[in-house]
C-alpha positions as CSV (number, residue, x, y, z in Angstrom):
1,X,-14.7,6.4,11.6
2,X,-16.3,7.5,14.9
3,X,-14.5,3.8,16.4
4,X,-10.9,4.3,14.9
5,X,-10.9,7.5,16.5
6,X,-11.9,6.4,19.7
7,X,-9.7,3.5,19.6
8,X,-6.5,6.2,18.7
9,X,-7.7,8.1,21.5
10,X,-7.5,5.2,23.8
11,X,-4.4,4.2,22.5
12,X,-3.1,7.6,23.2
13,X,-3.9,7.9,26.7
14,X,-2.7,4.4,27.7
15,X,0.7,5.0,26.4
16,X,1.1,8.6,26.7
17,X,0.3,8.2,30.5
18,X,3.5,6.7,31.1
19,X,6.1,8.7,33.1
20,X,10.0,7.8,33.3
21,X,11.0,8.0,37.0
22,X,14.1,9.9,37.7
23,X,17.3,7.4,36.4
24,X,19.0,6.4,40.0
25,X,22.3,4.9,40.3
26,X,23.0,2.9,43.7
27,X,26.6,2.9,44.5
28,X,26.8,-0.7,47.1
29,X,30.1,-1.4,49.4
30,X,32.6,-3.8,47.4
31,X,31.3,-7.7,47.6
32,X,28.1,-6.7,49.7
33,X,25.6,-9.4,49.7
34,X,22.4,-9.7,51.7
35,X,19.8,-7.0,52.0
36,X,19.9,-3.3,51.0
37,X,16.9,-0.7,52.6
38,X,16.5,2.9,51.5
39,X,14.6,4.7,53.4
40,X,13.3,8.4,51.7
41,X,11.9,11.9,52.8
42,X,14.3,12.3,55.5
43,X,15.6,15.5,56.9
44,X,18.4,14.6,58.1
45,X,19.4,11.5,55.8
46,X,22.2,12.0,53.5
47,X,22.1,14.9,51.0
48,X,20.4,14.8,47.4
49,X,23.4,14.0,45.0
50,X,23.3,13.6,41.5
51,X,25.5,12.5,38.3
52,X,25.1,12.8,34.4
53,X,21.4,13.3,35.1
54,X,21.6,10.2,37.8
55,X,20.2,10.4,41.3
56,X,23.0,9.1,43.0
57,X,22.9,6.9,46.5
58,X,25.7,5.7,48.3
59,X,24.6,2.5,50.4
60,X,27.0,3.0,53.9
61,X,28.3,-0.6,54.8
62,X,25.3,-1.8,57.1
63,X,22.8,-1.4,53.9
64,X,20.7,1.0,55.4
65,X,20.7,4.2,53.6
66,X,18.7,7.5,54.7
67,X,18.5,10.1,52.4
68,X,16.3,13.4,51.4
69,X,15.3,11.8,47.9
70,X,11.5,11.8,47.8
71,X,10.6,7.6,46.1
72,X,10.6,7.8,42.9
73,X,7.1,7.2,40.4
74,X,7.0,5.8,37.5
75,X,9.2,3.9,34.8
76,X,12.2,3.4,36.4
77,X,15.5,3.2,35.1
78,X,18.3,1.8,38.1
79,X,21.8,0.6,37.4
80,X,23.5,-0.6,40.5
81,X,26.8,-0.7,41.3
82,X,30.2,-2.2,43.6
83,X,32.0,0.5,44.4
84,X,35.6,-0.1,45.4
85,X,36.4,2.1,48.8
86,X,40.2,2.4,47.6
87,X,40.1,2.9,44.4
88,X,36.5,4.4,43.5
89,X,36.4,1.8,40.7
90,X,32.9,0.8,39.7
91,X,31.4,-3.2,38.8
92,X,28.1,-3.2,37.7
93,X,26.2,-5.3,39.4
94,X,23.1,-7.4,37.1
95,X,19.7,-7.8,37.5
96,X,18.2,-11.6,37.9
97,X,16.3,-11.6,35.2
98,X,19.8,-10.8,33.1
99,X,21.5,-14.3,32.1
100,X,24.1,-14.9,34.6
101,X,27.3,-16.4,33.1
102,X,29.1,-17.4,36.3
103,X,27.7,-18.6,39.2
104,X,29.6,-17.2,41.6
105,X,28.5,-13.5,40.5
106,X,26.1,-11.7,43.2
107,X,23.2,-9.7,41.1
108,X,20.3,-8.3,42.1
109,X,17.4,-10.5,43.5
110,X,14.2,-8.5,44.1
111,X,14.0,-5.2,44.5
112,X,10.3,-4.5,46.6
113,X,8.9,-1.0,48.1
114,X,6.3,0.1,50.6
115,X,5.5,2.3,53.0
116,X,4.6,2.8,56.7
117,X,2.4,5.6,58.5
118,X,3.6,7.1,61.8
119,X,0.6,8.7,63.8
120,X,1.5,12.2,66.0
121,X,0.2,10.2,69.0
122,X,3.1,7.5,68.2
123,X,1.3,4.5,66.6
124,X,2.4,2.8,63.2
125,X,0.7,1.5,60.7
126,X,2.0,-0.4,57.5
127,X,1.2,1.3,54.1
128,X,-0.9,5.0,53.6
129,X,-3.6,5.9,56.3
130,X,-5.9,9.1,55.9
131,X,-3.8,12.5,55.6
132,X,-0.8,11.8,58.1
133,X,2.8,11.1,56.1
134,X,3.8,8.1,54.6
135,X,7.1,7.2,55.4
136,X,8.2,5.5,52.1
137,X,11.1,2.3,51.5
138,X,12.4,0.2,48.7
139,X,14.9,-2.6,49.6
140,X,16.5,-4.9,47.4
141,X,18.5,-7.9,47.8
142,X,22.2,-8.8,46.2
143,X,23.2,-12.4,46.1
144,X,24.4,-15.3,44.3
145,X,22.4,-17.3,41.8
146,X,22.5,-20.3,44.8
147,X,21.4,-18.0,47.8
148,X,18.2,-18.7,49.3
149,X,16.0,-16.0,48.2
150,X,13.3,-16.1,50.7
151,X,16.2,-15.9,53.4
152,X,17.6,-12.8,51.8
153,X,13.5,-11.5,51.8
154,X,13.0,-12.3,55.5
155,X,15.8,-10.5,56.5
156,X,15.4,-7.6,54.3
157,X,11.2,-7.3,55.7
158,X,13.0,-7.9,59.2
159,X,15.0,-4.6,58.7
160,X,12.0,-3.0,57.3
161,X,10.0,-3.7,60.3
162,X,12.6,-2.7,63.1
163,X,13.1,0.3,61.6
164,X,9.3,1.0,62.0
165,X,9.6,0.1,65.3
166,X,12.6,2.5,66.0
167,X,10.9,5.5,63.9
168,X,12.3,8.1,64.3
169,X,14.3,7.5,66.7
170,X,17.1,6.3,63.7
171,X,17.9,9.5,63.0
């Protein structure tokens, strides 16, 4: 008796552990292809917007978004989006993983995050270090099922790492 209760119990805390992540929607320029960086906690990024529940993020046309959203944790539910400039009208843009009917379609490659430190006496460092701030990322990539993904991944980690370089001077 003593094991099927223990076993329950573990069962319990493995799956009732789980958190859903805020939903986020990512609203991306008509036709954009190539790499998409979002980079979060920032004062003066673009304002917190939401819709139907849905944290909302506009990409701007270069693919580098700044906004006061903190990252989100946990199980994460992301739609993304074309968004027509003229007409607002929305195309839903599909995950790899999805089967792709045409091969001209763009859908989402990859979608990575990570983080960088930036010390008060100016110095970086990739990932968490000690009690200073993490500045936090995700990017993602948008292409077509015959793009070169690790081209699309280079230049997204290029981004990544000149705006580490530039911090904070982005703003």
């Amino acid at each position: 008796m003593k094991k099927i209760f223990y076993l329950i119990s573990c069962v319990i805390l493995l799956f009732g552990c789980k958190k859903n992540a805020e939903s986020e929607t990512f609203l991306i320029p008509d036709n954009y292809t190539g790499a998409i960086v979002i980079i979060f906690d920032q004062d003066n990024g673009n304002t917190k917007e939401y819709k139907d529940g849905r944290r909302i993020y506009n990409i701007p046309e270069n693919g580098i978004l700044y906004t006061q959203f903190s990252r989100v944790k946990g199980v994460l539910n992301q739609k993304f989006y074309y968004k027509n400039r003229s007409s607002k009208e929305l195309k839903q843009i599909v995950s790899e993983g999805i089967q792709i009917s045409d091969e001209n379609e763009s859908f989402v490659l990859d979608v990575y995050d990570g983080g960088f430190t930036v010390f008060p006496e100016g110095g970086i460092k990739e990932g968490k270090s000690g009690d200073y701030p993490t500045v936090e990322w995700i990017y993602f990539t948008i292409g077509k099922y015959s793009d070169n993904k690790e081209e699309l991944r280079s230049i997204a980690n290029s981004i990544v790492e000149n705006i580490e370089r530039s911090y904070p001077k982005h703003l």
